[in-house]
N, C-alpha and C positions, 0 to 999 in steps of 0.2 A: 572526755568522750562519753562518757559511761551518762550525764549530765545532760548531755544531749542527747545521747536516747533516748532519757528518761520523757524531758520536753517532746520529744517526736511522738513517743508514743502515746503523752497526752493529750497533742494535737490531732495527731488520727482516731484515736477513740474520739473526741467532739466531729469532727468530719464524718466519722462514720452514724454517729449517733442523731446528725443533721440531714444523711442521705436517706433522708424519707417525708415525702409533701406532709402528712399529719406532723411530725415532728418537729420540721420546721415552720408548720404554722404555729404551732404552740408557743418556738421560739420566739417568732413574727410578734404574737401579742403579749410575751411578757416581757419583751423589752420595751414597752410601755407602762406596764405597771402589774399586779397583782393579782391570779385571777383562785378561786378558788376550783376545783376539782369538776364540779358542777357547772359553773360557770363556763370553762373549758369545753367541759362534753355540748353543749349547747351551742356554742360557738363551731365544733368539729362536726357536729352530727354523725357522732361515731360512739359503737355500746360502750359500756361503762369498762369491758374487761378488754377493751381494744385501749382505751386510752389507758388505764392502767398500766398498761404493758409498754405505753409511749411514755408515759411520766419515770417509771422504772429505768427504762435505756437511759431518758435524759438526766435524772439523778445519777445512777451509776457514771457516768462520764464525767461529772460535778460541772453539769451546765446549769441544773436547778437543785433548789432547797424548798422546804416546807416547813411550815410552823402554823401552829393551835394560832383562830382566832380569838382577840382578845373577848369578843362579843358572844355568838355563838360556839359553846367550848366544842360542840362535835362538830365544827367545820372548819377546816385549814387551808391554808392559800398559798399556792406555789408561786415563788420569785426566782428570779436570775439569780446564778451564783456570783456577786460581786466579779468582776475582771473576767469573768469567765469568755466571754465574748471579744475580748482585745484582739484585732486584726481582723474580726469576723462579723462584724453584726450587721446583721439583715434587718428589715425592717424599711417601713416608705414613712413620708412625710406626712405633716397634715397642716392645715390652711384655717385658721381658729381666727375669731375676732376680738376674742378675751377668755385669758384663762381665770375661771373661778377653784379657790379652793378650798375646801368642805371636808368638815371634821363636827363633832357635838358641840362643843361648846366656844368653839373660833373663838377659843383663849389661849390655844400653843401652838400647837402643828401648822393649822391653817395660816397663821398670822406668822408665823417663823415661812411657811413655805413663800408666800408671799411677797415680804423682804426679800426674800434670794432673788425668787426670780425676774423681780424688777434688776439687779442687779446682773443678772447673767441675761436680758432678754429685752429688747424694745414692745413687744408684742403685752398689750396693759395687762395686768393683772388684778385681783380683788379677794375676798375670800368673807365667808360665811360659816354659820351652823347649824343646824337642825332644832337643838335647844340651847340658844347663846347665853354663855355666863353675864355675870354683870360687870363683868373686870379681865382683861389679860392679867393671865398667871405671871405673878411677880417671878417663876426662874426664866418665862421662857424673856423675859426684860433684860433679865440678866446674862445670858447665854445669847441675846443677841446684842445686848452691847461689850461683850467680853470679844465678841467678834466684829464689833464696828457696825453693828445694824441699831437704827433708830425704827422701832415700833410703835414711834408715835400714842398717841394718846386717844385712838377712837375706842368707840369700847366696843364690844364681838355684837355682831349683827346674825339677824336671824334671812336664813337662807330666800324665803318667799320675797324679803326684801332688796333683795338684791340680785339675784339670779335674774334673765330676762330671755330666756328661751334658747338664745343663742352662743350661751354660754361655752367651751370645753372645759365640763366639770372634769377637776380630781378629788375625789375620797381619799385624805390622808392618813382616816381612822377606821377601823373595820364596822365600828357601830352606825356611822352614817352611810358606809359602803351600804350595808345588810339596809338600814331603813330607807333608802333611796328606793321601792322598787317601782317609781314612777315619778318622773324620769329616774331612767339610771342614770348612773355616773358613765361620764366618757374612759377613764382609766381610773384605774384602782392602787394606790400606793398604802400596804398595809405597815403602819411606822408605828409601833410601840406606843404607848401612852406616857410621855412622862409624868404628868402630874399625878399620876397614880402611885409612885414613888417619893414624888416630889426632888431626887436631888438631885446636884449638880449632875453626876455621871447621865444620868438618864434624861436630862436636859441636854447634853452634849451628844448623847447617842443619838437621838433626835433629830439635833442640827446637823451631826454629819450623814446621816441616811439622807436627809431630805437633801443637801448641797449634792448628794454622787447620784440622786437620782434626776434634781435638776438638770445639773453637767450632760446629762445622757440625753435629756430630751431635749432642750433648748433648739440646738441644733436641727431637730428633727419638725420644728414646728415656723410656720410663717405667717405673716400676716395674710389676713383671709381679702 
């Protein structure tokens, strides 16, 4: 009994911390992806100490999290708290003709996101970088053949080549988030850098953020 309280009264605090249009729009758009602080207020057209006070309620509930961009260190960007949402999520569809996905050097994130979502999505997919390596990072090779993905042998391409206006860009790195500011990116996924570590764990960490963020939106997306 005592167990299902506890459960009630974590589901009422999200309900309650939902029963407000700014909150739930905030909701609305990070169940797409990542937005930072700024970003948000832009989006809300509401003071800086009003959303504060809406980022607080929805923290406290643990509907969102925050974390330091890996780019710019004084800026950080709020996400969904993993499952937090189960039974509940709002949000509308969107009607794309290809998903591009955009990271620096479309040598892991990008090309790991890619793989997946051919996998989870008929709707094509592609992916790019801003300043393309000369090679796919030999872990994220390995990390997706430990999971049965083939990343084939192209080598990372540079964004102006491949983007074509109609794209629904993601940013899966916060450096090309920040250097996109024209076009923006359509949603913002901020995923850690593994090669900055280089190992396995952070390789894996990686792959499973990008596979539960795919799963989330898949569904939400159709052909245009």
């Amino acid at each position: 009994m005592e167990t299902e309280r506890n459960t009630f009264d974590v589901r009422l605090a999200k309900h309650a911390a939902l029963a407000d249009a700014a909150r739930l729009r905030i909701v609305d758009l990070l169940t797409l992806g990542d937005y930072s602080p700024s970003e948000l207020q832009a989006e809300l057209h509401i003071p800086s100490n009003l959303l504060s006070h809406h980022l607080r309620t929805l923290e406290v509930a643990g509907l969102v999290g925050r974390h330091r961009s890996e780019a710019d260190k004084r800026r950080s960007y709020l996400s969904l708290t993993p499952g937090s949402l189960d039974g509940l999520t709002p949000g509308v569809g969107h009607a794309v003709r290809r998903v591009l996905f955009v990271c620096t050097h479309n040598s892991a994130r990008s090309q790991l996101a890619t793989a997946l979502w051919r996998q989870a999505s008929d709707i094509p997919a592609a992916s790019a970088g801003t300043r393309p390596a000369e090679r796919i990072a030999p872990g994220a090779v390995e990390i997706a053949a430990r999971h049965g993905l083939d990343l084939g042998r192209r080598a990372p391409q540079h964004l102006d080549d491949v983007a074509d206006g109609r794209d629904f860009i993601i940013t899966v790195c916060d450096s090309a988030h920040e250097e996109l500011a024209a076009p923006p990116s359509n949603i913002h996924w901020s995923v850690p850098d593994p090669v900055r570590s280089g190992t396995p764990a952070a390789f894996e960490h990686a792959y499973q953020d990008i596979t539960r963020r795919i799963s989330d939106l898949a569904p939400r997306l159709h052909a245009a």
